[in-house]
Backbone as ProteinMPNN parsed JSONL, in Angstrom:
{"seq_chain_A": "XXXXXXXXXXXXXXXXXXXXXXXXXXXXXXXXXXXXXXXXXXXXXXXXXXXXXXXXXXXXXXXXXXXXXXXXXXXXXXXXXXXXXXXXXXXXXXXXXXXXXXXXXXXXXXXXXXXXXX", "coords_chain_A": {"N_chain_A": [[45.105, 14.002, -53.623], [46.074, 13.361, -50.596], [44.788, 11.477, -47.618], [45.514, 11.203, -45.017], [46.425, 8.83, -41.719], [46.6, 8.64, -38.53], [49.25, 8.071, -37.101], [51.934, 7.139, -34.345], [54.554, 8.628, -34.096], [54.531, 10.077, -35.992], [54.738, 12.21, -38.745], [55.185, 15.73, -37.836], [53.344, 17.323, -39.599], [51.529, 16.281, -40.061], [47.912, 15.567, -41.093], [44.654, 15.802, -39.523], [42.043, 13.362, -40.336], [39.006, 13.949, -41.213], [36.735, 12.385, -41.046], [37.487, 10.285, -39.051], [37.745, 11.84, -36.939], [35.237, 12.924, -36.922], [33.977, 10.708, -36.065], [35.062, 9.976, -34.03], [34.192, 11.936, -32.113], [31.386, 11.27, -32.135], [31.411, 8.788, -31.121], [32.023, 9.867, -28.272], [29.88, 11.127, -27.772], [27.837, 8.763, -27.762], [29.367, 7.139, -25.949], [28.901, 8.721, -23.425], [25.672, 8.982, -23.741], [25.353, 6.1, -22.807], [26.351, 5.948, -20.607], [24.463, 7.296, -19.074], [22.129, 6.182, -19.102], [23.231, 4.017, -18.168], [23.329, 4.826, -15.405], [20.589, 6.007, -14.897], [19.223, 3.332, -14.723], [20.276, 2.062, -13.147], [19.885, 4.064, -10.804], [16.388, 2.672, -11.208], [16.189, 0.802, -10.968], [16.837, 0.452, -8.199], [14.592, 1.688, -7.132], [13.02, 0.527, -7.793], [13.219, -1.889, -6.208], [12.524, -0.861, -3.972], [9.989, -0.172, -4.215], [8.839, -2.644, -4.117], [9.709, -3.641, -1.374], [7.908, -2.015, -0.173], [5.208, -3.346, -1.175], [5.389, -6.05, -0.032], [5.334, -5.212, 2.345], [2.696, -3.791, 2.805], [1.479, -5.817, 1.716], [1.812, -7.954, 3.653], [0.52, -6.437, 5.96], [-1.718, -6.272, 5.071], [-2.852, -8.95, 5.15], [-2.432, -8.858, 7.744], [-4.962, -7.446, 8.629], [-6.978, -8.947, 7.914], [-6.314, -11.113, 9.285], [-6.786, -10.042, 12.243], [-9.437, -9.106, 11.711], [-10.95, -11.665, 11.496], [-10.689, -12.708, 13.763], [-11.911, -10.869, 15.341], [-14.536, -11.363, 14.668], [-15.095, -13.705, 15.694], [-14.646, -13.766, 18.001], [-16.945, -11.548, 18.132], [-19.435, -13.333, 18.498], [-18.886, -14.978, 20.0], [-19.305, -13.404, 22.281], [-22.055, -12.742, 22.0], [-23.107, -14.825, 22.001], [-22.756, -15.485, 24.755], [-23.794, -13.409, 25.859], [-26.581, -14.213, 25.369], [-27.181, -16.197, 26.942], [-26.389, -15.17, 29.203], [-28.564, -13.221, 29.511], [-30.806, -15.175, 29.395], [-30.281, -16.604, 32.194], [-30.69, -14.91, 33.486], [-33.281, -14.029, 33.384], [-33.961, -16.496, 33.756], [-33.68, -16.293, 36.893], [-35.635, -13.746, 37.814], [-38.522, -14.098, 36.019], [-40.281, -12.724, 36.215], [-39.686, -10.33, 35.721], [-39.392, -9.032, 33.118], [-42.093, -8.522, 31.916], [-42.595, -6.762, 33.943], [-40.643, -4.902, 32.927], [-41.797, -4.787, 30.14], [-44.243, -3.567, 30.956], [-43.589, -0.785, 31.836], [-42.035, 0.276, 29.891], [-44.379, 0.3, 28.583], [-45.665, 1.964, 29.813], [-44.209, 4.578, 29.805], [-44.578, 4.911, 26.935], [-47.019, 5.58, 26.64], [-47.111, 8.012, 28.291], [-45.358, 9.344, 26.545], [-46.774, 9.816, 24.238], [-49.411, 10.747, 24.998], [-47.721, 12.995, 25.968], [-47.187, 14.306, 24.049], [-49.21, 15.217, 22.666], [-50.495, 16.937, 24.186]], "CA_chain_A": [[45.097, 14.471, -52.264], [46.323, 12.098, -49.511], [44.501, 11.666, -46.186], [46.604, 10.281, -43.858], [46.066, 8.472, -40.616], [47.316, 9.16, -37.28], [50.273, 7.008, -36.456], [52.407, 7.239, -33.478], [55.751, 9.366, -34.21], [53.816, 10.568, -37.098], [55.209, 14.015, -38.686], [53.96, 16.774, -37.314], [52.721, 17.848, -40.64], [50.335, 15.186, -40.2], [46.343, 16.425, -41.251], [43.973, 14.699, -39.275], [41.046, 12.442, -41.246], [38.005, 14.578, -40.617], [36.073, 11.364, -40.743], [37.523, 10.19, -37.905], [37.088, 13.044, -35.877], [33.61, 12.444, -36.486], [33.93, 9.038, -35.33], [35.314, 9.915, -31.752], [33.103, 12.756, -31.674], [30.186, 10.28, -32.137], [31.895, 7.839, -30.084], [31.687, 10.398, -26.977], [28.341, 11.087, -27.34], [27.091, 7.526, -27.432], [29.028, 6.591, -24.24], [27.495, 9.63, -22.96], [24.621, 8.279, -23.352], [25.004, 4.972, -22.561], [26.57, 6.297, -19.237], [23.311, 8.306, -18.708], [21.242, 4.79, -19.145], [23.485, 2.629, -17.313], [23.149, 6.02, -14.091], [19.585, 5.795, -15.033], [18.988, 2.078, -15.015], [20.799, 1.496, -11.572], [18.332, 4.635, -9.962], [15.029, 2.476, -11.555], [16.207, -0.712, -9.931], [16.625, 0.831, -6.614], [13.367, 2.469, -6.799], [11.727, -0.832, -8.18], [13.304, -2.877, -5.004], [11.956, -0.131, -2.528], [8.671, -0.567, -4.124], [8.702, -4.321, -3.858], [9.322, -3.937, -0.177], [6.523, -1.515, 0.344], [4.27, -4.328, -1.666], [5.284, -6.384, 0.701], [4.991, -4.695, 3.653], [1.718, -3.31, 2.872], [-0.062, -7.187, 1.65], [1.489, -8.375, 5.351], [-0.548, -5.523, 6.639], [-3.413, -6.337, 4.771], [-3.141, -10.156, 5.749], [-2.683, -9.306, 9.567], [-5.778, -7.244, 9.199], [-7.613, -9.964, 7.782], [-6.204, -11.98, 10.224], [-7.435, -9.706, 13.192], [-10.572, -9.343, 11.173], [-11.59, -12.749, 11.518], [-10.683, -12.828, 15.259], [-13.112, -9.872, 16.214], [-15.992, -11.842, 14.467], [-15.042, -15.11, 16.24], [-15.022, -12.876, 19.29], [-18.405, -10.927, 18.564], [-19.811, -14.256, 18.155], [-18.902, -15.948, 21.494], [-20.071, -12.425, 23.186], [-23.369, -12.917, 21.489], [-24.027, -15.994, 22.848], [-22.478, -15.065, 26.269], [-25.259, -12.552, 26.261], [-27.578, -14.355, 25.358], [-26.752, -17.347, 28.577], [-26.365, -14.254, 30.811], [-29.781, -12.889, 29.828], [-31.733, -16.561, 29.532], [-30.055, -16.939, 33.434], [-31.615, -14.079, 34.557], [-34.816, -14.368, 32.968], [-34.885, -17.848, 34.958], [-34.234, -16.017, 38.146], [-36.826, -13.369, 37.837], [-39.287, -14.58, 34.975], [-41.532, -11.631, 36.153], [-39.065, -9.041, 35.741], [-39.615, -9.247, 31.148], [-43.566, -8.409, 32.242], [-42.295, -5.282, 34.614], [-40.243, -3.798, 32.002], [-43.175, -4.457, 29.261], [-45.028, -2.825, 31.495], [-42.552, 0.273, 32.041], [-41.749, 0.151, 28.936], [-45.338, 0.789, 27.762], [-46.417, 3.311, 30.261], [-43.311, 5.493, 29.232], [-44.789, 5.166, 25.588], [-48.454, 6.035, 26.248], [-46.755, 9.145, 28.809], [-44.939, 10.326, 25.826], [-47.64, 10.104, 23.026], [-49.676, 12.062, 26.257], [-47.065, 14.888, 26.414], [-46.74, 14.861, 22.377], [-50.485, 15.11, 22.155], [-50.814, 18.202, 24.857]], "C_chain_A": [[45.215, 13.281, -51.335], [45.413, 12.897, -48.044], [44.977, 11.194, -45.526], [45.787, 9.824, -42.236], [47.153, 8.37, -39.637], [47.921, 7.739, -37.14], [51.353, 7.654, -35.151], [53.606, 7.649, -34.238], [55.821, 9.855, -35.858], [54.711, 12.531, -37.862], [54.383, 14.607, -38.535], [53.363, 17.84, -38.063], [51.423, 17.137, -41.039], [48.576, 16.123, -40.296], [45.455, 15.401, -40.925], [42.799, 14.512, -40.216], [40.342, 13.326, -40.348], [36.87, 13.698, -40.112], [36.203, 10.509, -39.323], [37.597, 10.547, -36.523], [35.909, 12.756, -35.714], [33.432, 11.615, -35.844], [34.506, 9.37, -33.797], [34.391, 10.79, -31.221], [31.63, 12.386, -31.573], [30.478, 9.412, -31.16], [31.516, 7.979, -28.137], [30.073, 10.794, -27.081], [27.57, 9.74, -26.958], [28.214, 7.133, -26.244], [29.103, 7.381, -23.006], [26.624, 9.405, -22.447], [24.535, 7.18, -23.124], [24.926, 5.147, -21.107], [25.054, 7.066, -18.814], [22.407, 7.299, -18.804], [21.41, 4.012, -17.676], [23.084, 3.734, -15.619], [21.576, 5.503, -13.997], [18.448, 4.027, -14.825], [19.034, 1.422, -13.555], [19.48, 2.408, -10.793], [16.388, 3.379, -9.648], [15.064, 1.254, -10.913], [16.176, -0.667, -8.64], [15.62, 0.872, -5.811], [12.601, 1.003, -6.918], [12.074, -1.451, -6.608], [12.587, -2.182, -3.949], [10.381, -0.37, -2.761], [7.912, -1.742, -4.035], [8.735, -4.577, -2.932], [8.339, -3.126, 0.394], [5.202, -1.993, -0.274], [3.852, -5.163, -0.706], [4.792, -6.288, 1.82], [3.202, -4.639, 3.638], [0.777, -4.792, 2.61], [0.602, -7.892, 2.95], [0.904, -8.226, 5.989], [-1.718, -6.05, 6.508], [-3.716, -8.197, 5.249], [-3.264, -10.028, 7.213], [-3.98, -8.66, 9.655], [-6.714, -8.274, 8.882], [-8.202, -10.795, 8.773], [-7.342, -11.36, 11.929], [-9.015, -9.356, 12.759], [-11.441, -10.42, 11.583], [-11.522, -13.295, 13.197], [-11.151, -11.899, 15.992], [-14.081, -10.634, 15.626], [-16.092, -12.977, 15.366], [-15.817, -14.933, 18.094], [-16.376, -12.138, 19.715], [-19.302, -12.258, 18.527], [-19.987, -14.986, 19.687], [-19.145, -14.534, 22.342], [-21.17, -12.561, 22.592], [-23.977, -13.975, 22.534], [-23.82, -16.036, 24.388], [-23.685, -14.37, 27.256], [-26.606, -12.87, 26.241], [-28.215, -15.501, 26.209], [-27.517, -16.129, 29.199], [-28.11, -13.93, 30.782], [-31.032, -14.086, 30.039], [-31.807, -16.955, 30.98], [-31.228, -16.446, 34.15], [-32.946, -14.014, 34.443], [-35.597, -15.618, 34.097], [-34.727, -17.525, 36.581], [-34.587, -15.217, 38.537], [-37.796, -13.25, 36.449], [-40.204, -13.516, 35.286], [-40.991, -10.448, 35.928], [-39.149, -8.732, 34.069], [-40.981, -8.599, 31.428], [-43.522, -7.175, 32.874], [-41.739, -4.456, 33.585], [-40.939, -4.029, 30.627], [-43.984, -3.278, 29.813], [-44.64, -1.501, 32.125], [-42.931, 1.051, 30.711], [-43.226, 1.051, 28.184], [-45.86, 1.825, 28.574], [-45.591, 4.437, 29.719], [-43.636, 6.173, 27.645], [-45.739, 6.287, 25.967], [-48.318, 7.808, 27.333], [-45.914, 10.126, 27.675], [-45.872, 10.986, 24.497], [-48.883, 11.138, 23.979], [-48.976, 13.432, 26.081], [-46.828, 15.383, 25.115], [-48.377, 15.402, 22.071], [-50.777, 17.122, 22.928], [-49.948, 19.389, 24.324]], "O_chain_A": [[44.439, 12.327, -51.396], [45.343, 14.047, -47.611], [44.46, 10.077, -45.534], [44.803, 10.393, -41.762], [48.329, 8.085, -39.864], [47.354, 6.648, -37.083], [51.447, 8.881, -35.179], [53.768, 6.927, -35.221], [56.772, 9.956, -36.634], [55.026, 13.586, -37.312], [53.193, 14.457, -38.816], [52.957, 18.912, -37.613], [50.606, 17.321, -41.942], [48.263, 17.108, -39.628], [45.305, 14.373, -41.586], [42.515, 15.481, -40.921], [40.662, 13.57, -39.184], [36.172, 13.967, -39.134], [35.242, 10.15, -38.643], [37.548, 9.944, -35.451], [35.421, 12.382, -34.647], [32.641, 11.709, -34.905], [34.211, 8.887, -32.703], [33.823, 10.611, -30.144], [30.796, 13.095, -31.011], [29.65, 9.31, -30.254], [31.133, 7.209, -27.256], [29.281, 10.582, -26.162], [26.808, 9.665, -25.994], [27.554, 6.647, -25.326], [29.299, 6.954, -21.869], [26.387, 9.447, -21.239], [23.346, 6.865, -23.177], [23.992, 4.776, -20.396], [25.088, 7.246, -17.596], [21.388, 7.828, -18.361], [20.691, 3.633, -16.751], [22.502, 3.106, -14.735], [21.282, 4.677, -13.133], [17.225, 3.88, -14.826], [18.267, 0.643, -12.989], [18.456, 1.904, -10.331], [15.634, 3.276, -8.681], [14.092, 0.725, -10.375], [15.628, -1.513, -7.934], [15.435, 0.512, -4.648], [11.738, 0.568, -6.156], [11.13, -1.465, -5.819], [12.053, -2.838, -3.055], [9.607, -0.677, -1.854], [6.693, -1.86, -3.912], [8.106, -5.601, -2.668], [7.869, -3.486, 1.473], [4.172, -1.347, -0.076], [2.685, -5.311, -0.345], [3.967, -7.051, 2.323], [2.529, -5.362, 4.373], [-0.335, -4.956, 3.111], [-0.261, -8.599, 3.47], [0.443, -9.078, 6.748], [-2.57, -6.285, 7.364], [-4.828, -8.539, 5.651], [-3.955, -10.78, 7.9], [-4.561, -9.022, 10.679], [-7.419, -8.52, 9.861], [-9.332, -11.136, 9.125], [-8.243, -11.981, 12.493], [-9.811, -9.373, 13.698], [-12.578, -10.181, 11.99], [-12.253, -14.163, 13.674], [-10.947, -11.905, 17.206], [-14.969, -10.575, 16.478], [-17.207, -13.229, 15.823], [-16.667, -15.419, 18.842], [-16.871, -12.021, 20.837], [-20.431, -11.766, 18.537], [-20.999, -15.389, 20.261], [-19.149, -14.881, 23.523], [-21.533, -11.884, 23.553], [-24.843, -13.977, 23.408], [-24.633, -16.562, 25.148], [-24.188, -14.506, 28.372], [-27.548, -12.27, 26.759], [-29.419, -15.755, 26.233], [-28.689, -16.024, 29.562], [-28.856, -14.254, 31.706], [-32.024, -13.884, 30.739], [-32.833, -17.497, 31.391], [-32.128, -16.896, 34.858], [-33.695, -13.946, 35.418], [-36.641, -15.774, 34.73], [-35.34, -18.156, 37.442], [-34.309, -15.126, 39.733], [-37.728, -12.18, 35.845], [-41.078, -13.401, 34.427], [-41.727, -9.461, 35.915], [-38.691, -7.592, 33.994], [-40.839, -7.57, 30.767], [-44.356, -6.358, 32.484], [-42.262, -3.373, 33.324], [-40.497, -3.22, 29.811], [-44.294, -2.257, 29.198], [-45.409, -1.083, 32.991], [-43.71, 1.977, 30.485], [-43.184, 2.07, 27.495], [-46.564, 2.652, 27.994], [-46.227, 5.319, 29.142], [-43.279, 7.258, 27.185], [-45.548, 7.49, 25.787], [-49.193, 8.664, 27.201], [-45.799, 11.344, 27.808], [-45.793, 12.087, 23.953], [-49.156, 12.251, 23.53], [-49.452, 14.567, 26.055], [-46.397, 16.513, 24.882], [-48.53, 16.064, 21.045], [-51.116, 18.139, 22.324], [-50.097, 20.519, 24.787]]}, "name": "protein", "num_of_chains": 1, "seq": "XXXXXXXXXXXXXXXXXXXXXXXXXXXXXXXXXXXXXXXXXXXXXXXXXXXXXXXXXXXXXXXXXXXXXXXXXXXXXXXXXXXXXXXXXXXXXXXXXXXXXXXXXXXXXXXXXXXXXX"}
């Protein structure tokens, strides 16, 4: 039994090799699938770069809050002591006024432990 192989101006009694049917029919499936990789491959790189600039983006973020982080403490810091000038001022120009609101201060108590008591 002869199997013959496909030649160009071949007679057209020619019987194709079943084997090599297989072989193209294998052939198209694997670059099929390769095509379905290389489709697949390009998508995952896309996606990877978009998530590399929302890495980015997002540790800029987190450095500027840092950044403004450390410039509200700097800030509650020099209002601290601002407040605590302003009130030392005023203290030195009425030193009896700390002694009035003690003395406020504690009647308001002994009027509420009064109205909690009645």
């Amino acid at each position: 039994m002869f199997i013959g192989f496909y030649l160009p101006g071949a007679s057209p009694y020619f019987r194709p090799n079943p084997f090599y049917e297989n072989l193209k029919i294998k052939e198209k499936e694997v670059m099929s699938l390769l095509h379905n990789l290389d489709t697949k491959n390009i998508e995952h790189r896309e996606k990877f770069q978009e998530i590399k600039k929302e890495i980015n983006f997002y540790r800029n973020l987190h450095s500027r809050l840092l950044m403004d982080q450390a410039c509200m403490k700097k800030k509650l810091v020099t209002l601290k002591q601002e407040s605590k000038e302003v009130q030392r001022y005023l203290f030195e120009l009425n030193p009896n006024a700390e002694d009035e609101q003690e003395k406020t201060s504690n009647l308001q108590t002994q009027q509420n432990v009064v109205g909690k008591s009645s």
